[in-house]
LOTOR-22196 format. One record per residue: x, y, z of N, C-alpha, C in turn. Coordinates in steps of 0.02 Angstrom, whole numbers, plus 50000, padded with zeros to 5 digits. Layout:
% LOTOR-22196
XYZXYZXYZ ...
//
This chain:
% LOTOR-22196
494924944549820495124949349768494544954149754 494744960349741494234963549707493994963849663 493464966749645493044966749577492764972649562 492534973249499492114980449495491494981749495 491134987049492490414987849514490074985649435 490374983649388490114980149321489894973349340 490294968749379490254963749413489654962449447 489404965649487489034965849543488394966949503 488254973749465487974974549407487564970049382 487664963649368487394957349341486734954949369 486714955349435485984952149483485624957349463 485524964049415484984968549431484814967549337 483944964349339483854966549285483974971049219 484134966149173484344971449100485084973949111 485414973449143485874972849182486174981749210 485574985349241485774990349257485044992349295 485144995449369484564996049442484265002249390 483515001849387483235007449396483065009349454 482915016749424483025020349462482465022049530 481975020849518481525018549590481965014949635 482375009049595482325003649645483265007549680 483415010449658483955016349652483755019649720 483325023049716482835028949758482785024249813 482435019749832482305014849886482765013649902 483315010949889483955007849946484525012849956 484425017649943484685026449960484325028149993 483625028550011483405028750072483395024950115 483465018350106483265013950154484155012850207 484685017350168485355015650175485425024250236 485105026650187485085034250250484915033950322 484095029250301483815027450387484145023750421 484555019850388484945015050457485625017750469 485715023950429486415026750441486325031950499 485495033850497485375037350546485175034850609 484885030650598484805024350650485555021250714 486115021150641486745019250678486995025950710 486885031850691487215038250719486995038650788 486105038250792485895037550874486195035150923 486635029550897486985026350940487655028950971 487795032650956488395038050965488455043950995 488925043251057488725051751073489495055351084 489285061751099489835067651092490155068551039 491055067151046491495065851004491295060850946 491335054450959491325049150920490605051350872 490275055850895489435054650851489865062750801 490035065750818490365071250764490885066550722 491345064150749491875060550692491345055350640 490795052350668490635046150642489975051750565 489855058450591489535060350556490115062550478 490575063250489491055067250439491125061050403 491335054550435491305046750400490785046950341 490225047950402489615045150359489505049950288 489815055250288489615058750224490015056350165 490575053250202491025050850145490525045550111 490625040050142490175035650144489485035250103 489235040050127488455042650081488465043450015 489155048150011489205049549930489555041549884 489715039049915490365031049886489745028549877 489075026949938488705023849921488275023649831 488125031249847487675036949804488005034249723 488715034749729489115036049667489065026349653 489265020849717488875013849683488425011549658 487895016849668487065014349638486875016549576 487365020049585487225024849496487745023349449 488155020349448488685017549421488295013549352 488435018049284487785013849235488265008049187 488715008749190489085004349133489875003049149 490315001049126491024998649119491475006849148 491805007449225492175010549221492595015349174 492675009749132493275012549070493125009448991 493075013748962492985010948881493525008948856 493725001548836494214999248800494465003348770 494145005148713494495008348639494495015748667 494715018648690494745024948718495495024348758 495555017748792496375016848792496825019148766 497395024148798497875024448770498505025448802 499045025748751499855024148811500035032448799 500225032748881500255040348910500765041348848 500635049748841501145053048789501905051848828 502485051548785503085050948808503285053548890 503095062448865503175066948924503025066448985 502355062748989502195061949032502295056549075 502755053149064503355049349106503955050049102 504085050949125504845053849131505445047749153 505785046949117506595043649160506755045049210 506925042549252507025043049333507685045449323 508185042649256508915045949248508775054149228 508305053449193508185062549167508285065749240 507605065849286507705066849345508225069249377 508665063749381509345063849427509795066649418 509925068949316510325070349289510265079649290 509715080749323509665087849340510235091849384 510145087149435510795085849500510525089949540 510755091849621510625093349675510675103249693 510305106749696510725112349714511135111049783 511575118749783512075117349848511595117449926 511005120349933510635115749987510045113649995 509895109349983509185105449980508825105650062 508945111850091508865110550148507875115050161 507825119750093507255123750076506825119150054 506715113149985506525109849996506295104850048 506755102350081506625097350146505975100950195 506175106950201505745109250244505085111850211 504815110750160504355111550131503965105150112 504405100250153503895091450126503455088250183 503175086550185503055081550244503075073650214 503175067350258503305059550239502645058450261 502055056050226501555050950254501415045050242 501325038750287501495033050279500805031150288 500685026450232499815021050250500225015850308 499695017350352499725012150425498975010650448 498865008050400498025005650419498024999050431 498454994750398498424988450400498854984050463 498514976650456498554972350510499114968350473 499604964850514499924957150487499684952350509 498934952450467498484945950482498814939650456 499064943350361499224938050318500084934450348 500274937750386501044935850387500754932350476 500234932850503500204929150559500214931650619 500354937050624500284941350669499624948150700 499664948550761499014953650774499214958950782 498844964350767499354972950778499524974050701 499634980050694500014983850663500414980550611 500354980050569500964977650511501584981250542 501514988650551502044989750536502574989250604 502294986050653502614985050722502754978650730 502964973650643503334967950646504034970550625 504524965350664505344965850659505624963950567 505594968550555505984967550477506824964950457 507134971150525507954969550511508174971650572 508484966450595508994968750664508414970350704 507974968750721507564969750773507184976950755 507414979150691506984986050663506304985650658 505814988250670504964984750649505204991450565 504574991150533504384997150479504475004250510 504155006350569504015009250587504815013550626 505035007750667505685009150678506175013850614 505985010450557506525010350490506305016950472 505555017750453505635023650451505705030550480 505615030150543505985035650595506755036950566 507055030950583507995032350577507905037150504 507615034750452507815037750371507675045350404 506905046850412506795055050421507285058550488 507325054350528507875055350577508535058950537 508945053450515509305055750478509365059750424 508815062150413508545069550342508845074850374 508365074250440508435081750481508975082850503 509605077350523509965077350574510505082650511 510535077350473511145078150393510805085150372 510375086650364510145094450330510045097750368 509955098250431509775103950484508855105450497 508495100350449507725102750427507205099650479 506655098950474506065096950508505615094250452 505735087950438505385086250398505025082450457 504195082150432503845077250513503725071350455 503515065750504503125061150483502365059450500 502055058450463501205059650468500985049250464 500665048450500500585041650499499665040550477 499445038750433498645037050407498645032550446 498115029950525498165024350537497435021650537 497225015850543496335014450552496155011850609 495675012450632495445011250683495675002350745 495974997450652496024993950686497164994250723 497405000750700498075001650692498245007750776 497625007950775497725017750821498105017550867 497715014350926497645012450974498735009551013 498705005150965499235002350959499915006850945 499815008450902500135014950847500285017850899 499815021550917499935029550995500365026751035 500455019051076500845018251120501615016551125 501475014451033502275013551020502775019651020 502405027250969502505033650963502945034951021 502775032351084503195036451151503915035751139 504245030151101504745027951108505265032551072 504915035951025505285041150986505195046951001 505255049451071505095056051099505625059451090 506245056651084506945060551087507185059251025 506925056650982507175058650921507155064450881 507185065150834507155071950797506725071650738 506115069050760505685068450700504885069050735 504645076350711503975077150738503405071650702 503065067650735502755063850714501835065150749 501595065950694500605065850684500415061750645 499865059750693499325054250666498675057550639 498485054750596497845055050591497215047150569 496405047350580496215039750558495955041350516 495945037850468495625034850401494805035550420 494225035350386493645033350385493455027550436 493035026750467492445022250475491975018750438 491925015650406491225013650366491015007450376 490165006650374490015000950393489884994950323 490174989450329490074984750287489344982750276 489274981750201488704981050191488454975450188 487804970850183487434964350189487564963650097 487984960050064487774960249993487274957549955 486774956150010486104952149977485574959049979 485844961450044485164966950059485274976950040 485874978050028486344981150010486504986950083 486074985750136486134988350200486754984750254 486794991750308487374990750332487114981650396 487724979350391487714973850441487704976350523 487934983950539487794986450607487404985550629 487194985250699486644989850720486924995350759 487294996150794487535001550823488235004650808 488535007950843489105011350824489855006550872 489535002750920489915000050970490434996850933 491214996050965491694994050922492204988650977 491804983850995492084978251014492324973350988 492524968251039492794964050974492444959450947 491714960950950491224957050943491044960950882 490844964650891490724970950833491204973750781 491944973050771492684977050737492214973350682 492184968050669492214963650599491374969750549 491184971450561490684976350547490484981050519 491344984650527491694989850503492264987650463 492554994650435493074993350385493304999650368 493865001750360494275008250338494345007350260 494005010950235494045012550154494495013050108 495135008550116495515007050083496125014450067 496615017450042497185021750040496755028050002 496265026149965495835033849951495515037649998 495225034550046495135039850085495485044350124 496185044150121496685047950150496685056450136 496165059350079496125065250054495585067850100 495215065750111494745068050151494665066050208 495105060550236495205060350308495825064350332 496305065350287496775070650302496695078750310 496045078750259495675085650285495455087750335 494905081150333494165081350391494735083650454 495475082250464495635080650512496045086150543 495885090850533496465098050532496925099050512 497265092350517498225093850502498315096050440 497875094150387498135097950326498125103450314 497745108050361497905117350340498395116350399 498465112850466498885117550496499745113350472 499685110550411500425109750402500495113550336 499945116850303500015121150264500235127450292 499905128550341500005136150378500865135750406 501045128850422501675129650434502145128750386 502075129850312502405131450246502555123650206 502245120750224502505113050197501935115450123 502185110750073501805110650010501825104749980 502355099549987502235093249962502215088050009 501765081650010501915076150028502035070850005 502455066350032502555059650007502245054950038 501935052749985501455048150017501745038549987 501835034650052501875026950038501775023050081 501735018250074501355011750114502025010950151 501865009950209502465008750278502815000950258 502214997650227502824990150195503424991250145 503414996550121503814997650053504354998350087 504794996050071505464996950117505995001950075 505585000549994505975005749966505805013849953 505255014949983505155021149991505415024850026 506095027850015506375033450054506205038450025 506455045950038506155051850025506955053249971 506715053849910507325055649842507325062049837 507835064749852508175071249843507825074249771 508045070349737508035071549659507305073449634 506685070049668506195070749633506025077149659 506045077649748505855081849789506105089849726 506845089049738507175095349688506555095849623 506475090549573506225090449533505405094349533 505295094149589504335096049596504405105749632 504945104949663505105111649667505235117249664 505825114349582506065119449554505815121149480 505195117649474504765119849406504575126649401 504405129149342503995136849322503525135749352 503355140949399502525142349432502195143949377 501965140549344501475141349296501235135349311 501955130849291501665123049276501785118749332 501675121049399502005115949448501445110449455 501905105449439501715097749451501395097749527 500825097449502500335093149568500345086949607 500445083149564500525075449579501165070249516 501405067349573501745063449542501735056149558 501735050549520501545043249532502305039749504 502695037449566503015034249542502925026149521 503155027249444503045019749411503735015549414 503755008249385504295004049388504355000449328 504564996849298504524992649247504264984849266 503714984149237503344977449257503904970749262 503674965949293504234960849282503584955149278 503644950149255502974942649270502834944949340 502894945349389502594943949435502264951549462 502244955949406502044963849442501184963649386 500984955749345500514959149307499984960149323 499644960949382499164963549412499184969549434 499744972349423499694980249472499574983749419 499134990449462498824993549405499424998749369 499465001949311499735003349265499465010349235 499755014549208499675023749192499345022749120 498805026649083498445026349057498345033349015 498195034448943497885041748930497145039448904 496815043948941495815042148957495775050048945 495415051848897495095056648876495395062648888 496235064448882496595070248878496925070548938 496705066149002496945064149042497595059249065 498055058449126498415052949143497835048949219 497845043149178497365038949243497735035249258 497515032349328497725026249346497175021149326 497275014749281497055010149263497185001849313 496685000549352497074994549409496354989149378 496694982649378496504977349350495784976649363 495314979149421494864978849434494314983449411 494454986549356494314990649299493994989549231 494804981549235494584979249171493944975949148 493734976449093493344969349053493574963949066 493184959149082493634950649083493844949149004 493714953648951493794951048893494644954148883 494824959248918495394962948908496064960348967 495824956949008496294956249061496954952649038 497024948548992497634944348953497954952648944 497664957548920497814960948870498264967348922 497984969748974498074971349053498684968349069 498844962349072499124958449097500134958249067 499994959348979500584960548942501044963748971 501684960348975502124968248997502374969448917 502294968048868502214972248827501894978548793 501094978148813500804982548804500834987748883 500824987148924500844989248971501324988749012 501884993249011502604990149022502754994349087 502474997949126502464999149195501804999149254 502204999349309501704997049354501795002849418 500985004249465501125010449513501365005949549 501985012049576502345008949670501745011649736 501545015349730501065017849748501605022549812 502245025949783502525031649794502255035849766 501945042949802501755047049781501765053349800 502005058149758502235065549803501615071449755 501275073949811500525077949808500545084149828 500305088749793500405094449807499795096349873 500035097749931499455099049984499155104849960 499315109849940498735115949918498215112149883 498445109449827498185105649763497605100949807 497705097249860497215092149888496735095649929 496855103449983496425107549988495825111749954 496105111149892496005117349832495075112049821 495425105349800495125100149761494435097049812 494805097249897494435095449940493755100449952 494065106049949493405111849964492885113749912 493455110549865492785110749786492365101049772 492535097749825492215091849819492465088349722 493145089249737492965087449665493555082049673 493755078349693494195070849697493975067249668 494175061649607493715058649580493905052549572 493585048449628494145040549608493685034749577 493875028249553493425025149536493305020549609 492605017849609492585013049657492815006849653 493205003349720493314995049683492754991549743 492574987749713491974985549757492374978349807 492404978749858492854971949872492334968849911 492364960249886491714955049920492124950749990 491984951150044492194949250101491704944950144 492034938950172491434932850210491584932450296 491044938050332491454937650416491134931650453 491224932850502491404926450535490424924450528 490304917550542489514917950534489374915850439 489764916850412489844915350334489244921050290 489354927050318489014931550297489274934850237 489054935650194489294939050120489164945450121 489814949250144489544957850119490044960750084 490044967650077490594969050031490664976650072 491214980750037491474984450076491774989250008 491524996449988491675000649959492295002549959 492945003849917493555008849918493605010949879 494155015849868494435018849846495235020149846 495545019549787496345019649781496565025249793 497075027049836497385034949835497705038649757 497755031349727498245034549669497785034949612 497095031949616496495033149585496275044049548 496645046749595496585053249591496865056049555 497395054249516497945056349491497575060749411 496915058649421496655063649340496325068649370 496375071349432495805076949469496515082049478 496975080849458497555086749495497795088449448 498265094849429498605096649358499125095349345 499305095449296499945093349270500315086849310 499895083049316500035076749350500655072249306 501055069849335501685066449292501645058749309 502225056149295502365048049308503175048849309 503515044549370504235045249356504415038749366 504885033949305504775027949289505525028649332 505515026549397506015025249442506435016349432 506955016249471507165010849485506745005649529 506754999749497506594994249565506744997549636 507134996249635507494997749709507005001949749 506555006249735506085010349763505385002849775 505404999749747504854995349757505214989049810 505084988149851505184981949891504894983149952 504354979849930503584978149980503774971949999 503554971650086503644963950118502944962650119 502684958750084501974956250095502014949450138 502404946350108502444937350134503234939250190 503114931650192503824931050241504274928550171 504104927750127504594924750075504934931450053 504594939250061504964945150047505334947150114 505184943950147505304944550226506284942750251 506034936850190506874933050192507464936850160 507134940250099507364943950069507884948650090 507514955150130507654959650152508174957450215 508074952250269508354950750304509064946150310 509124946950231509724943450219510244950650187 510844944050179511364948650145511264952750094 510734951450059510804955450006510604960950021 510394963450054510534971450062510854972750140 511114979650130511564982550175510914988150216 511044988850292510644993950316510994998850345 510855007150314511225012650337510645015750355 510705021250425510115025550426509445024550419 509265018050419508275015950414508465014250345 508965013550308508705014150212509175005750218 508875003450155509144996150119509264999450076 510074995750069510334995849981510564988549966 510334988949896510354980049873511324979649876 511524974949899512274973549896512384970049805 513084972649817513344971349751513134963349724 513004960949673513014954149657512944953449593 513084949849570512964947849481512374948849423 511864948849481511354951149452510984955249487 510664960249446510274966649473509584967549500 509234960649480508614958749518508604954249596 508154954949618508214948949687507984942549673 508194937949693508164929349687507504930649695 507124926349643506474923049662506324919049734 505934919649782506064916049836505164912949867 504924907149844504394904849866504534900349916 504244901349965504264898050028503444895850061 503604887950080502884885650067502574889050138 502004883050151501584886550196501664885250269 502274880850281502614880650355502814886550358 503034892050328503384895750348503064902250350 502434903450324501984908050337501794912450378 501774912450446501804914350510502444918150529 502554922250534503264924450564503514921150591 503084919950649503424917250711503504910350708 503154905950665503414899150614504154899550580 504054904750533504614906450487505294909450538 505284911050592505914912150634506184907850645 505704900650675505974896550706506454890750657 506134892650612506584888150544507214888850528 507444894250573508114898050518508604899850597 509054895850594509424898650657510044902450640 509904903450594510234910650566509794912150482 509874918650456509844918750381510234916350342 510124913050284510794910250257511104913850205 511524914150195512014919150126511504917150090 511444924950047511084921049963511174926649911 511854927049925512224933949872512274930249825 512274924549820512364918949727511714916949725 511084918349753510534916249743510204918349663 509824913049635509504916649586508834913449602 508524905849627507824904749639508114901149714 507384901349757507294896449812506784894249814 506494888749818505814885149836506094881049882 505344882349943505644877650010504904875550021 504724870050017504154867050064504174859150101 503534861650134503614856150185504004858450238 503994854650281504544854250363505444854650346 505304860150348505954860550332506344864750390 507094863850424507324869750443508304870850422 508424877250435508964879450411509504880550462 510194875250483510544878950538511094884850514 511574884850538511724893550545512254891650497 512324896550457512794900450411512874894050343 512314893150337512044889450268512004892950212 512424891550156512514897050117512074892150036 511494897350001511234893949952511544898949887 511724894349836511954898549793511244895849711 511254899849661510994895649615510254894749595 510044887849577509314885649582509524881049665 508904882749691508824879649748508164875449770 508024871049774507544867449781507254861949830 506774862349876506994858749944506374855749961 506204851849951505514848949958505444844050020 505184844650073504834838750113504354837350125 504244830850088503494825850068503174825650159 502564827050154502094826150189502114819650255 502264821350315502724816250342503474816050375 503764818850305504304818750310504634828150335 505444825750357505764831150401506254834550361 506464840350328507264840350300507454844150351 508284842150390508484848650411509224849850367 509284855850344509844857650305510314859950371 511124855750363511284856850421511804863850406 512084867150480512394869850483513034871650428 513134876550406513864878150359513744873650291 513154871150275513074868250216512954873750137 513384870650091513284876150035512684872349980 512384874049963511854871749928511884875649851 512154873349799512114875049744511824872049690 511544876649643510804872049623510654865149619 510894864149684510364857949700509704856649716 509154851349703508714847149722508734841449782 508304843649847508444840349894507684839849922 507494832849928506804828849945506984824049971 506434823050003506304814650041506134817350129 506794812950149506764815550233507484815750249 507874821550288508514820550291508694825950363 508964820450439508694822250478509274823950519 509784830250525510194827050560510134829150653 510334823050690510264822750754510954823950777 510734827050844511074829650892511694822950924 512314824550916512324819050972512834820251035 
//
């Protein structure tokens, strides 16, 4: 988990670096940054120099960091206005062609990340979600289907990192005949630091697989200035685009909404909304995500790694803090040029502590994309439906999506009709962790349109067209085998021990 640079803070006398000792490891961080550049030539030593400036300043802005991110009592809950009802929104309604808009957006998806945690190598987003769909698949068909249904060119822009690229580029071929122009661009380089010595763990620039663990892509903030550094953002300006949507390729509920798109478009040029952060309504299990804030005349993003440990209960309320970012977000590209050429982006750092292989302790600088949201004007919040939030992190969201309860049209999920308007709670132990574990368990998905909880651990597996309705509860003790057989209905029942059935 992360932490903040208050945290870290603690090992330096009085509990804040002077500034000599400030001066010294800013130089001593320059020479080995120059040291690592030697190692680089042509291309790679120009890209790795544009890195390193990022880098220089994240460093610059960690060492000088004098006190608490955020002052408690300076807290406050955004003015009304500045969140808006997602029904207000909608209730505007559509002009007769949204086809001027469309062609003024571009879709960009974070694709930096690995499915280390779900068990897999590569690309998160080049695991099978539905019907043999990966993420990546899903979202082609949606923008596919934008252009096809409106006549437009909306492209898709993919953020990928160094450890995603490679991979990424070879899948791309497969969608040559579709109807969706698709550009990449990479995220940052940066080298992880020694957290004893505050210098980089490199010595060179080499990126084997001896060496990957060394480096690290700077988390969804650097996307402003790697989207710069990288041309495409004037030349998709020059080709009339003005907004992007920006979301994480896991979100399954991030499609591109007519409604907001209309909404950011058809404002008075006086006051056009720069940025918009779509929020959700917290539920128990959302109280760590960070949450919209008024900080000194401003709308911030406030994320747990911010807080005081004395305030985090308080963070934590979905009473006091009754929404949470999806980390959907539609940005005005002039607005991120304007901001980029004046160096003025202003995010907080989250300091994250990481142990590579060798049991080495270093840590690794980021920055949140949605961290920005007080550097742009007239920045809003649009308190959307759930339904826009459904991130597969685990295979337990995994089950989710791949069951009945939702329907797939065009790359998009819609939750199917059922009694209740939230999705079943679904914890699934640590047999099933692995994808390719969690496949073999299930020789089909089982109905779970009457679902309201599932807990499954231990050795467990599921045969085909097993329908769970209810509380569901399935425990196998250590040792022991459950197999739930075929066409079985399971209604809130409790089922433990060992229960095995054989073939005959």
């Amino acid at each position: 988990m992360a932490f903040c640079v208050d945290d870290l803070r603690k090992q330096f006398p009085n509990n804040r670096m002077d500034g000599v000792m400030r001066q010294q490891l800013e130089t001593s961080m320059l020479r080995e940054l120059e040291k690592l550049l030697s190692t680089a030539k042509g291309a790679e030593r120009e890209i790795s120099e544009k890195d390193f400036e990022g880098f220089k300043e994240l460093f610059h802005r960690f060492l000088d960091v004098k006190g608490p991110s955020v002052d408690w009592a300076k807290i406050n809950r955004p003015p009304e206005d500045s969140i808006q009802p997602y029904d207000r929104i909608q209730g505007r309604g559509l002009p007769d062609s949204v086809a001027d808009s469309l062609n003024r957006l571009v879709v960009l998806k974070l694709n930096g990340g690995l499915g280390t945690s779900m068990g897999c190598k590569g690309p998160k987003s080049l695991i099978s979600v539905r019907n043999e769909n990966t993420f990546l698949d899903l979202t082609v068909q949606q923008i596919e289907h934008l252009n096809k249904t409106y006549n437009t060119s909306v492209p898709l822009v993919l953020m990928n990192s160094f450890n995603t690229d490679e991979d990424t580029k070879k899948i791309l071929q497969k969608y040559t005949h579709h109807r969706v122009k698709i550009h990449t661009f990479n995220q940052s380089r940066y080298p992880r630091i020694n957290k004893e010595s505050l210098l980089p763990v490199a010595t060179d620039m080499e990126m084997t697989g001896d060496t990957r663990d060394v480096w690290y892509p700077p988390g969804h903030g650097d996307i402003y200035a790697s989207f710069y550094n990288s041309g495409l953002l004037d030349q998709l300006i020059a080709e009339g685009k003005e907004y992007i949507f920006v979301s994480n390729i896991d979100n399954l509920g991030a499609t591109v909404d007519l409604h907001i798109l209309h909404h950011l478009m058809s404002q008075p040029n006086g006051k056009r909304c720069e940025f918009v952060m779509e929020v959700t309504d917290k539920t128990r299990a959302d109280v760590k995500g960070g949450t919209l804030i008024q900080y000194e005349g401003k709308l911030r993003l406030l994320e747990i790694a911010q807080v005081p440990k004395a305030n985090v209960d308080e963070f934590k309320s979905v009473t006091k803090f009754k929404i949470f970012n999806t980390n959907n977000l539609w940005i005005s590209l002039p607005a991120i040029k304007r901001l980029q050429d004046q160096n003025a982006i202003d995010m907080e750092i989250i300091v994250n502590p990481k142990t590579v292989d060798g049991g080495l302790n270093v840590i690794q600088l980021e920055t949140a994309v949605g961290a920005a949201i007080k550097s742009f004007d007239n920045a809003l919040g649009i308190n959307v439906p759930r339904s826009r939030f459904l991130p597969v992190k685990t295979t337990s969201d995994l089950l989710l999506v791949m069951s009945n309860l939702y329907s797939l049209h065009a790359g998009s999920l819609t939750m199917s009709k059922r009694e209740f308007p939230i999705t079943p709670h679904v914890k699934l132990g640590s047999s099933f962790t692995k994808v390719q574990e969690y496949l073999t368990r299930f020789e089909s998905i089982p109905d779970m349109l009457e679902l309201d909880h599932l807990t499954v651990s231990g050795d467990v597996t599921f045969g085909k067209h097993v329908s769970l309705k209810g509380t569901v509860i399935i425990i196998a003790n250590h040792g022991d085998r459950i197999d739930i057989p075929a066409k079985a209905v399971l209604e809130n029942k409790i089922v433990s021990g060992n229960l095995r059935i054989l073939d005959h």
